[in-house]
C-alpha positions in Angstrom: -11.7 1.9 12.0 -11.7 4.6 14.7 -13.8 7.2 14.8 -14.6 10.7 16.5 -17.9 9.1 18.6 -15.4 6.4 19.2 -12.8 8.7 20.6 -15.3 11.0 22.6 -16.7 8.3 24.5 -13.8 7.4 26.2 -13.2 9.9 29.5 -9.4 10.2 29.4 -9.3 12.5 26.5 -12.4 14.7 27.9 -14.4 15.6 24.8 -17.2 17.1 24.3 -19.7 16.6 21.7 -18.6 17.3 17.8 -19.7 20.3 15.3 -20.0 18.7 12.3 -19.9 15.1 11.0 -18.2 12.0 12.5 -15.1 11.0 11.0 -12.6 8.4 11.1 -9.4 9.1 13.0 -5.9 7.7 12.7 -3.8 10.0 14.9 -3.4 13.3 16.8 -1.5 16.5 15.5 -0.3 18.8 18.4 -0.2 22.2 16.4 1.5 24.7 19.8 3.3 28.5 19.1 3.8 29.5 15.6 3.6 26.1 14.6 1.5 25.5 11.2 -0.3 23.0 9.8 1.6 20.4 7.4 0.8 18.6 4.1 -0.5 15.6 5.7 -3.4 15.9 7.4 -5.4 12.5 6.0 -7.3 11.3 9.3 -5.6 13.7 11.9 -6.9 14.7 14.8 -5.7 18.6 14.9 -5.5 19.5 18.2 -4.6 22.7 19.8 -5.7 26.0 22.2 -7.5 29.1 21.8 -4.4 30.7 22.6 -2.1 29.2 20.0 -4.9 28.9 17.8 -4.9 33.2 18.3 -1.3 33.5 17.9 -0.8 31.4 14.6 -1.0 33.9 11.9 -4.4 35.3 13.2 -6.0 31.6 12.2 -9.6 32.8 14.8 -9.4 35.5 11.9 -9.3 33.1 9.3 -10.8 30.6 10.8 -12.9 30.0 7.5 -9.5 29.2 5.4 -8.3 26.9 8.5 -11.1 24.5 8.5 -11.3 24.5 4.4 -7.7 23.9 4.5 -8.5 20.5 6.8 -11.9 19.6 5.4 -10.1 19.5 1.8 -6.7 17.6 3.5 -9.6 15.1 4.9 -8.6 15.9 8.6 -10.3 14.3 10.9 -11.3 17.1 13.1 -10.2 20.1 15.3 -9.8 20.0 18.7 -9.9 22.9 20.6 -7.7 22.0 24.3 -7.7 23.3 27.6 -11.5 24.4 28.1 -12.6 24.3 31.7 -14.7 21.3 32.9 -17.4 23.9 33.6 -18.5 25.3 30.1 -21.0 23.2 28.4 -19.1 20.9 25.5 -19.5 23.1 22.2 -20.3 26.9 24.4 -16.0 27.2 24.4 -16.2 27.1 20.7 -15.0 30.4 19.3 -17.9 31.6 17.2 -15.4 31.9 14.1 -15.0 28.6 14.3 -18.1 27.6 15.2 -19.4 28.9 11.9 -17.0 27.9 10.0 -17.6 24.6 11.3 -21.3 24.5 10.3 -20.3 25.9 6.7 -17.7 23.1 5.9 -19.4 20.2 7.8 -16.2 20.0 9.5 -15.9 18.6 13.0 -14.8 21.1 16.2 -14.7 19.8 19.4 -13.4 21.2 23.2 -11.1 19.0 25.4 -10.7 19.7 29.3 -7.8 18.3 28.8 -4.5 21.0 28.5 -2.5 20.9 25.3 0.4 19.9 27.2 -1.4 16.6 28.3 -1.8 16.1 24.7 1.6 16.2 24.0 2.8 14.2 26.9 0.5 11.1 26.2 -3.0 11.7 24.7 -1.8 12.0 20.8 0.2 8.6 21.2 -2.6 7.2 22.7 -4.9 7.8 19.8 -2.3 6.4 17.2 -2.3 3.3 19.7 -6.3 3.1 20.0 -6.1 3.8 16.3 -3.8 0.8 15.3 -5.6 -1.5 17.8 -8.6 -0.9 16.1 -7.7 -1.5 12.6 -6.4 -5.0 13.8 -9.4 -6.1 15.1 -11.4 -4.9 11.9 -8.4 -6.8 10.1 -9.2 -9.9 11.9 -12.6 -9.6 11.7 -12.6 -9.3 7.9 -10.1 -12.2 8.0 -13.0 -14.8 10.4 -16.0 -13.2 7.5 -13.0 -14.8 4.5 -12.5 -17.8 6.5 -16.5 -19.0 6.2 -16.4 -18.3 2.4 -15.4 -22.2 1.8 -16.8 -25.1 0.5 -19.4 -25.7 3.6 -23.3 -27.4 3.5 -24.2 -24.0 5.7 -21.8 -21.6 4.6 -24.5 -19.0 4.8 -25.0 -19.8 8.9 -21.6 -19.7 9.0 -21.3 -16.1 8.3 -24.5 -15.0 10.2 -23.1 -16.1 13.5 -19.6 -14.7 12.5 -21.5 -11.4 11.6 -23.6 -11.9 14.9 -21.1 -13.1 17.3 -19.0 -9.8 15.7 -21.5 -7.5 16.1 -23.3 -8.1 19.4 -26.2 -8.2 16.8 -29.3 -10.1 16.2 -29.1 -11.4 12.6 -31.5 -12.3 9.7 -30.6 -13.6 6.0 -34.5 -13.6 4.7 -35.0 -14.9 0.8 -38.2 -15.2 -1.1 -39.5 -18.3 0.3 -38.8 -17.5 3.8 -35.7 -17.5 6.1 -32.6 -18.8 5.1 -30.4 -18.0 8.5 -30.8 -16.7 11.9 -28.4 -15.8 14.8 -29.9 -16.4 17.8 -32.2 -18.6 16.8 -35.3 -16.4 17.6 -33.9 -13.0 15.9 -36.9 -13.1 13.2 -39.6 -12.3 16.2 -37.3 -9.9 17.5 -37.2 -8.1 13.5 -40.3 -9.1 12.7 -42.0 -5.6 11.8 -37.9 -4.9 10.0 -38.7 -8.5 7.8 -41.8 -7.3 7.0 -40.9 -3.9 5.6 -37.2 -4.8 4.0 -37.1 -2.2 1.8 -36.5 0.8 4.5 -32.2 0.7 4.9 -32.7 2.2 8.4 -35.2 1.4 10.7 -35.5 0.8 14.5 -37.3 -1.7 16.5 -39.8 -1.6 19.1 -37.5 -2.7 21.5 -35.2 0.3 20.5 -32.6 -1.2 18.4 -31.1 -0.2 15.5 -31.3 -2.4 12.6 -30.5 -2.2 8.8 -31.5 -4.1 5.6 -28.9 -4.8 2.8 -30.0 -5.9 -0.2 -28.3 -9.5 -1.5 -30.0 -10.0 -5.3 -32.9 -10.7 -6.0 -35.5 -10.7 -2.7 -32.9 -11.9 -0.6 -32.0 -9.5 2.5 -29.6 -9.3 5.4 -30.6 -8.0 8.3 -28.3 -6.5 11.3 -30.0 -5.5 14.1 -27.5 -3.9 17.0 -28.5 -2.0 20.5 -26.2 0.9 20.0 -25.8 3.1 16.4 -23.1 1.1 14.3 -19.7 2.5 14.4 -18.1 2.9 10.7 -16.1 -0.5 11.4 -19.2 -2.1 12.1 -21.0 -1.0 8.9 -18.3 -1.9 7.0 -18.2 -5.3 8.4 -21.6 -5.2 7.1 -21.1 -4.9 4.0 -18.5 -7.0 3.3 -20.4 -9.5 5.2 -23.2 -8.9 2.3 -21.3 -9.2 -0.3 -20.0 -12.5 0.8 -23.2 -13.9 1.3 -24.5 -12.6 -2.1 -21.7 -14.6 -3.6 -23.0 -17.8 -1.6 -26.4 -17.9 -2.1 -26.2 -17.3 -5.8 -24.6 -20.1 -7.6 -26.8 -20.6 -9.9 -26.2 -16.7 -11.2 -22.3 -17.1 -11.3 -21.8 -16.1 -14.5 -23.6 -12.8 -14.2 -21.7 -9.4 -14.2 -22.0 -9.2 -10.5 -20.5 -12.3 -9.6 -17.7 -12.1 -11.8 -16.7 -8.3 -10.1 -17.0 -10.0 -6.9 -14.9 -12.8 -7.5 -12.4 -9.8 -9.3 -12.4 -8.5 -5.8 -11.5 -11.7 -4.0 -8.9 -12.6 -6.6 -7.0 -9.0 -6.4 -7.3 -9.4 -2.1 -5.7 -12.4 -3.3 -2.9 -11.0 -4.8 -2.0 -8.0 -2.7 -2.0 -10.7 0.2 0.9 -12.4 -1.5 2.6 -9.4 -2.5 3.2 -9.0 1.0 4.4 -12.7 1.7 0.9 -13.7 3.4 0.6 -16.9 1.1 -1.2 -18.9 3.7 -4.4 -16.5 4.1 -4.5 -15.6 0.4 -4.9 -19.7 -0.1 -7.8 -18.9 2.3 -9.0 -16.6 0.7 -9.4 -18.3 -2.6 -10.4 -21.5 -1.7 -14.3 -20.5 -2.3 -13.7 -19.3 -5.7 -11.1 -21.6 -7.1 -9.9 -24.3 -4.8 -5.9 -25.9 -4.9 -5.8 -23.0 -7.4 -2.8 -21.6 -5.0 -2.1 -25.1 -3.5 1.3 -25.1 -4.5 5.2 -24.3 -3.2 6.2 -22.1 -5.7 5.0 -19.6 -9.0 6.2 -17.5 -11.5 4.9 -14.2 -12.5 3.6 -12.3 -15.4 3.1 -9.3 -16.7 0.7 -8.5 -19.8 1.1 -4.6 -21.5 -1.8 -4.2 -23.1 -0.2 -0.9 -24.6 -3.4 -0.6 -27.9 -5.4 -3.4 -27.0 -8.4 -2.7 -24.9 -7.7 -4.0 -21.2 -11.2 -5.6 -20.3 -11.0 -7.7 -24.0 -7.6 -8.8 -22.8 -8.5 -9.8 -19.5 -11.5 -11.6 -20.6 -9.1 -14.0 -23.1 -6.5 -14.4 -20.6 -9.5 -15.7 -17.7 -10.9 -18.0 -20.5 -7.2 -19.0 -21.5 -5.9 -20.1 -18.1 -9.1 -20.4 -16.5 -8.7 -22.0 -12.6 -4.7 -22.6 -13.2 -3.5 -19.5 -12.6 -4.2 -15.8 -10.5 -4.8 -13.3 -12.8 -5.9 -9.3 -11.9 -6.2 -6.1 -13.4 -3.2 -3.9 -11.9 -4.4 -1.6 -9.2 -1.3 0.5 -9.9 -0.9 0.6 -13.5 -4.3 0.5 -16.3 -2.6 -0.9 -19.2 -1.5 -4.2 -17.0 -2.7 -7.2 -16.1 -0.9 -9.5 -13.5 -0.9 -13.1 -13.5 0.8 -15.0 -10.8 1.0 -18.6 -12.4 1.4 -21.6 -9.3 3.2 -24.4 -10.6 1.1 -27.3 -11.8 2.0 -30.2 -13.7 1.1 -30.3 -17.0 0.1 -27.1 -17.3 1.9 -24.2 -19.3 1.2 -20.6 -18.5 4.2 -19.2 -20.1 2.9 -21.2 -23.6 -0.8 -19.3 -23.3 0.5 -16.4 -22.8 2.6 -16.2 -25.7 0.0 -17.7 -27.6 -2.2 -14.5 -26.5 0.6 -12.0 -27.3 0.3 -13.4 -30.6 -3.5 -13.0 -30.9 -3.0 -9.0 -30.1 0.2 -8.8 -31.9 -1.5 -5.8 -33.8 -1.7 -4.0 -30.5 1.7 -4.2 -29.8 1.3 -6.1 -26.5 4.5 -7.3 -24.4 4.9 -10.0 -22.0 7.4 -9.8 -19.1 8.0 -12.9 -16.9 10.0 -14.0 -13.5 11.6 -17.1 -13.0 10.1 -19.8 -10.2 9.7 -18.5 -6.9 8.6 -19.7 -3.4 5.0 -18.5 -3.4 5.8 -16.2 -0.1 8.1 -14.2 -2.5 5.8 -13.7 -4.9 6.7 -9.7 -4.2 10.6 -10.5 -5.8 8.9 -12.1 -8.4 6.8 -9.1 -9.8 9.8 -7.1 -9.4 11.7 -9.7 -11.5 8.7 -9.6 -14.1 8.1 -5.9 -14.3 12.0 -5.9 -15.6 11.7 -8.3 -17.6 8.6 -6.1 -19.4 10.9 -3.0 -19.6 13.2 -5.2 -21.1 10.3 -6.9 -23.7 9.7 -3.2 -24.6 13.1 -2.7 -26.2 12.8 -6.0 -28.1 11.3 -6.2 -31.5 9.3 -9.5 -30.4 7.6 -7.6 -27.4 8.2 -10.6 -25.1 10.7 -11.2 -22.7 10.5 -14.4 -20.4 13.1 -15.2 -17.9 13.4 -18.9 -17.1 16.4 -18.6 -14.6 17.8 -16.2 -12.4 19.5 -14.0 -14.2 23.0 -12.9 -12.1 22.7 -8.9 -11.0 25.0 -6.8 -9.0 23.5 -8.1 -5.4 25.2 -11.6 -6.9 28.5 -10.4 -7.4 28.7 -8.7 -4.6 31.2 -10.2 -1.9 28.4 -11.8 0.5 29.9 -11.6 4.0 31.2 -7.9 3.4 28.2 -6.9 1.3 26.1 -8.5 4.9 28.2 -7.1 7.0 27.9 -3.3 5.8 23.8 -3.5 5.0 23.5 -5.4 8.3 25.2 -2.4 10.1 23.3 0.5 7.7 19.7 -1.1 8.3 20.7 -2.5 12.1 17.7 0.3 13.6 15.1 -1.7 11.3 16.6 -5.0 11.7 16.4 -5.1 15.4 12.8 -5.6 15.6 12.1 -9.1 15.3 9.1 -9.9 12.9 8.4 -6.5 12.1 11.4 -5.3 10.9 11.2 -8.0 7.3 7.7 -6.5 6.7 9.0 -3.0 7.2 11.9 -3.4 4.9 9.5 -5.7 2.3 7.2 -2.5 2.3 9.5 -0.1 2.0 11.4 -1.8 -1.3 8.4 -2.0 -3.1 7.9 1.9 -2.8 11.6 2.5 -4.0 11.1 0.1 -6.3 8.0 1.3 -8.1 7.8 4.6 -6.8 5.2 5.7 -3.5 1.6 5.3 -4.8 2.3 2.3 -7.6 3.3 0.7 -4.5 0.7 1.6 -2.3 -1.9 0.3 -4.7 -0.2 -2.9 -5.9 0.0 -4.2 -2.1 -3.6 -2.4 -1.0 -2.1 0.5 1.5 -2.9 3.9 1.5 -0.3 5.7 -0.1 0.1 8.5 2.8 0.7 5.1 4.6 4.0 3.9 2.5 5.4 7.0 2.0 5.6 7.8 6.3 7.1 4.2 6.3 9.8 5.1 3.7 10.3 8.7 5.3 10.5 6.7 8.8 13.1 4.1 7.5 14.9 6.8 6.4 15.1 8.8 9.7 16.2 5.6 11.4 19.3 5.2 9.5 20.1 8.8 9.0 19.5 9.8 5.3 17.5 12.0 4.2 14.4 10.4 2.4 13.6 13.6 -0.4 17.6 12.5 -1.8 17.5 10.1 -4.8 20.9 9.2 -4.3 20.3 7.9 -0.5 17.3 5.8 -1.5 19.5 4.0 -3.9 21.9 3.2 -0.9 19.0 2.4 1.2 17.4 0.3 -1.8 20.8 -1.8 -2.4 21.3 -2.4 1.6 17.7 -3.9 1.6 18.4 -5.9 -1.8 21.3 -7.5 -0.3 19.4 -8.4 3.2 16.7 -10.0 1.3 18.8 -11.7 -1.0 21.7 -12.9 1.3 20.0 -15.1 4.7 21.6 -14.0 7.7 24.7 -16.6 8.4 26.1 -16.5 11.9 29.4 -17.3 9.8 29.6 -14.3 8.2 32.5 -12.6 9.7 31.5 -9.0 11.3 34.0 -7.3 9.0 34.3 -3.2 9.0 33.8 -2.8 5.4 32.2 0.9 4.0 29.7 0.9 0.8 33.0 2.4 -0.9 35.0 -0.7 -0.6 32.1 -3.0 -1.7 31.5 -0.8 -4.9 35.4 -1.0 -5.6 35.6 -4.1 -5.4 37.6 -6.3 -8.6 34.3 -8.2 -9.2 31.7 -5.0 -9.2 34.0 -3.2 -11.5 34.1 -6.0 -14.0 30.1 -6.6 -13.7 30.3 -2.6 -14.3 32.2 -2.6 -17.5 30.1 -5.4 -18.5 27.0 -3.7 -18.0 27.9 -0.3 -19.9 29.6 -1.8 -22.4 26.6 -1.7 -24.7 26.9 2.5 -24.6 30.8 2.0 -25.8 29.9 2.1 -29.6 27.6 5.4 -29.1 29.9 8.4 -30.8 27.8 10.7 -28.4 29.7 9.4 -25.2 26.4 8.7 -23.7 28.4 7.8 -20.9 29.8 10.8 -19.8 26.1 12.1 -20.6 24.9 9.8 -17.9 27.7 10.8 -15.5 26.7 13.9 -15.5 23.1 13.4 -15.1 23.5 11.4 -11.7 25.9 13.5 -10.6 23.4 16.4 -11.0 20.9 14.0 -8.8 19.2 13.1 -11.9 18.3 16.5 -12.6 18.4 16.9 -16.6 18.7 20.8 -16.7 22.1 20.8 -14.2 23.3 18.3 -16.4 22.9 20.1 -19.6 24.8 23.5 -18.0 27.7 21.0 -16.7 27.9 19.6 -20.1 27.8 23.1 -22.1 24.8 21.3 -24.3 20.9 21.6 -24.5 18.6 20.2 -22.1 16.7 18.5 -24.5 20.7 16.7 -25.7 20.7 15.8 -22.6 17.0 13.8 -22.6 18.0 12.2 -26.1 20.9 10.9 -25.0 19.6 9.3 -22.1 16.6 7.7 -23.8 19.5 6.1 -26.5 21.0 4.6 -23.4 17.6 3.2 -22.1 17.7 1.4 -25.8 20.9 0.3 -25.5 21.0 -1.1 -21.6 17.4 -2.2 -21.8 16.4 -0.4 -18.9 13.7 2.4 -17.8 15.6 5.7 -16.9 13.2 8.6 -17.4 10.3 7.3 -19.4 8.8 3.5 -19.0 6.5 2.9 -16.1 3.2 5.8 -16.2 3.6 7.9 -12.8 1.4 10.4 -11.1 2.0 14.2 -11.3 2.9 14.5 -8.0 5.9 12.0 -8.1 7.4 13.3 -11.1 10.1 13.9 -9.4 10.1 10.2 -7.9 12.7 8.0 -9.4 12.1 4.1 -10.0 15.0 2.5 -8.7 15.1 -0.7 -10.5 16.0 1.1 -13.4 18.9 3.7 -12.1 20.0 2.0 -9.1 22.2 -0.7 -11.3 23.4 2.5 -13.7 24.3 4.6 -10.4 26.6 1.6 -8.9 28.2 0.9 -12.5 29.2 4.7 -12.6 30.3 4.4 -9.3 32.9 1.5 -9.8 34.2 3.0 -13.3 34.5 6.8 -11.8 37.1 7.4 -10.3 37.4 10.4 -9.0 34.2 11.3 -10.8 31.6 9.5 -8.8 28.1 9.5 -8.0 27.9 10.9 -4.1 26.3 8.0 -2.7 25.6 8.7 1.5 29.0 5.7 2.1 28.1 6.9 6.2 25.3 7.6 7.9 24.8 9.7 11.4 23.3 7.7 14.5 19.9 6.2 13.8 17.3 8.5 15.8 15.9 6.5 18.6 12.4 8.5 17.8 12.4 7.6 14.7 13.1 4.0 15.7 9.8 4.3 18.0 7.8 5.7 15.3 8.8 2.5 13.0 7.8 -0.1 15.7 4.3 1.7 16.6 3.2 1.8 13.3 3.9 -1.8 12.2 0.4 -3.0 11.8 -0.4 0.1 9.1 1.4 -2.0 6.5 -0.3 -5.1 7.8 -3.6 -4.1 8.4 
């Protein structure tokens, strides 16, 4: 995490000192002319001039407005450019601001730098310093997870971590004395701190600045640095103390607060295989439920607990499978619970879990399941599962458990043409080497399961996912706010992560026009609306309507003469009949109600597509030349998704 104090210390961006609070920062905004300020401001440094600030819309009139506008958008401070090295850091304030400042406990600060020096290099290298930092926490979080393992001094282990870290002296201090030190003679250096452990914040004789967390009971860490902690540093901290509560308590490991914490290690758990890290989320479990994830492959499941109360759900399903499988509340979605089930021999999730669908049968809850996967595609898997539970909703049984693959338009798709034209669509992406898997990984799950489901399911902000999508979109050419181009973006990356790359795939020139017309996708197209045939409302021509009309319900009704409401009730019959979610299923938040879930109209878009005709969905079959600054923003912000 990188901070204002972080950034002001550093002489290239010449800062003076802040009025207001520290913050965290992420990147630089440049606002210069007329420009104004966007919709996304999380973390951004706004940077501009008092001249520019003057000539926007009056904003030193309104400079009250301005900096309630960024405190409430969580900015991370205004920067005021171009002040000369000889006024004292803070006097260049205007005094609008300045009060304004003070008001909202919003950060101002000068720069000597110009506004133009900001452009040319400073706001990139905040973004940089930014990312650089948020690895290093990353790994440091990652070295605290490593020492939470069966060890006869696990509790040592994390002290020096936390120590080495830190540049810290470090106590762990129970009720009979202490339990670790790093170095050796940090208790004479915190001696008075040991002696008065209940003070959070005190400082040394020798001047340094230490602080006490509580562990339970009379247990105490103590971290004890020469400079005031950064942000990253106190969280560090604290997840440092809650990893060492979990150590020194296993005698309490049944109580409320263990079982949250090890809820918290299992979900890190799970969000680290969601994004194909299978290796560190064996890691991480290792202390709570070893050779739990020791395994090559795992299905998923996916428990509605529509009536039922969640927590009395979750607490049968952890008694029912116990250490055998991984199971969390959904981040994304209250009413699930996720279990990802490693395959072990004589041992049969799928049979529990209908056994506990049973039990709540009163409740009406469903079960959706995915067939074996390798345990780094445990993503596909909950994809494959979260159909499975639209599907369970339409069946009277409530349960819906795939054992094999079932075949889907990506299958029947010629593979070296259907390679050839996605290769060539997402070749801007593709080109970077490791990165450019993650990115498009990342960037299905948001089409998939719209921005923030996303975001929370694989634990990334969801400002962060929805840049990615927005920046995979610029790089091909489509525009990212058009349903009908994130469905051709969202079948290019289905049929890269389902086809490997062959070098023996011919580089044919075939267009997204000739793959959808192809004999084989017309026949899996009549197959698949065949069950609307027997419908006397022609819910296809219904549906036809409504995609052409971009999905919107109202344009369809005027095209089709009939009420808006017609229009809604005939596509929920056709949800029935194809088994699929269309406009209801899956909760969303108000301000993606305009978001479409892929999964559920990509297949109907491409079915209309190969039966239309002339009548067909306007799917983007060419895109213009990727934007080479688009392509840059991709690669710099890899480690967001990461990290």
């Amino acid at each position: 995490m990188f901070s204002l104090r972080d950034l002001s210390a550093i002489p290239e961006f010449g800062l003076g000192s802040a009025v207001g609070t520290d913050r965290e920062v992420h990147r630089a905004l440049v606002l210069s002319g007329s420009q104004w300020i966007g919709p996304n401001v999380d973390k951004a440094l706004v940077v501009s001039d008092v001249p520019n600030l003057g000539h926007a819309d009056g904003l030193l009139r309104n400079a009250d407005p301005l900096l309630r506008t960024l405190a409430a958008g969580r900015a991370a401070g205004l920067v005021v450019a171009g002040m000369p090295a000889t006024v004292t850091p803070g006097d260049g304030i205007p005094a609008e601001l300045r009060d304004a400042a003070a008001r909202h406990r919003f950060p101002v600060l000068t720069s000597t730098r110009p506004l133009s020096a900001w452009k040319s290099g400073l706001a990139q290298s905040v973004l940089d310093l930014s990312v650089d930092r948020a690895r290093r926490h990353a790994a440091r979080l990652g070295g605290l997870l490593d020492q939470l393992k069966a060890s006869p001094d696990t509790v040592g282990n994390i002290t020096g971590l936390l120590a080495r870290e830190l540049g810290a002296e470090v106590v762990v201090r129970g009720g009979s004395g202490i339990l670790a030190a790093d170095p050796p003679a940090a208790p004479l250096a915190l001696a008075s701190v040991i002696q008065r452990p209940d003070r959070p914040h005190q400082t040394t004789p020798s001047g340094m600045f230490a602080r006490t967390v509580p562990l339970s009971g009379d247990q105490v860490l103590i971290v004890a640095t020469k400079e005031p902690p950064t942000r990253a540093d106190l969280s560090v901290v604290d997840h440092a103390a809650s990893l060492l509560a979990f150590a020194l308590e296993p005698a309490v490991r049944e109580t409320d607060e263990h079982l949250a914490a090890v809820r918290g290690i299992r979900l890190s758990a799970f969000q680290l295989l969601m994004t194909g890290h299978a290796l560190h989320a064996r890691r991480v479990m290792a202390g709570v439920a070893p050779g739990m994830l020791d395994s090559e492959s795992a299905r998923v499941f996916i428990v509605d607990c529509a009536r039922a109360d969640r927590d009395t759900v979750m607490a049968e399903v952890e008694r029912n499978l116990d250490k055998h499988a991984l199971a969390v509340r959904c981040p994304a979605y209250h009413e699930h619970i996720i279990v990802v089930a490693p395959q072990h021999d004589g041992y049969d999730t799928e049979l529990r879990l209908r056994t506990l669908r049973d039990a709540f049968g009163v409740a009406n809850l469903a079960v959706g399941g995915s067939p074996l996967h390798p345990l780094e595609e445990v993503g596909s898997a909950y994809g494959e599962a979260a159909d499975a539970l639209t599907r369970a909703s339409h069946h009277p049984e409530r349960t819906v458990i795939v054992s094999s693959r079932v075949p889907s338009l990506i299958d029947v798709l010629p593979a070296g043409p259907a390679y050839a034209w996605a290769g060539r669509f997402l070749h801007p992406i593709l080109r970077l080497p490791q990165e450019g898997r993650q990115i498009l990984e990342a960037t299905a799950m948001a089409l998939e399961f719209r921005t923030s489901a996303a975001a929370r399911i694989i634990g990334v902000h969801r400002n962060t996912v929805a840049r990615r999508v927005s920046q995979v979109c610029a790089a091909v050419g489509i525009d990212p706010e058009r349903t009908l181009d994130r469905v051709t973006l969202s079948l290019a990356i289905q049929i890269v992560m389902t086809h490997p790359r062959e070098t023996g795939i011919p580089a044919v020139d075939v267009s997204l026009h000739d793959l959808l017309t192809h004999p084989q996708v017309r026949a899996w197209a009549d197959k698949a609306l065949r069950p609307l045939a027997d419908d006397r409302r022609d819910l296809v021509r219904t549906l036809r309507a409504w995609v052409l009309a971009e999905f919107n319900a109202d344009a369809a009704a005027a095209e089709l003469g009939v009420a808006t409401k017609t229009v809604r009730a005939h596509i929920r019959a056709a949800e029935s009949l194809l088994e699929r979610d269309l406009i209801t299923g899956l909760p969303q938040d108000a301000e993606e109600s305009d978001e479409q879930r892929l999964s559920g109209i990509r297949p109907l878009t491409v079915a209309l597509y190969a039966t239309g005709g002339s009548s067909r969905p306007l799917l983007t079959l060419t895109t213009t030349p990727p934007n080479p600054v688009a392509q840059h923003g991709v690669s710099v912000n890899v480690t967001e998704l990461s990290s």
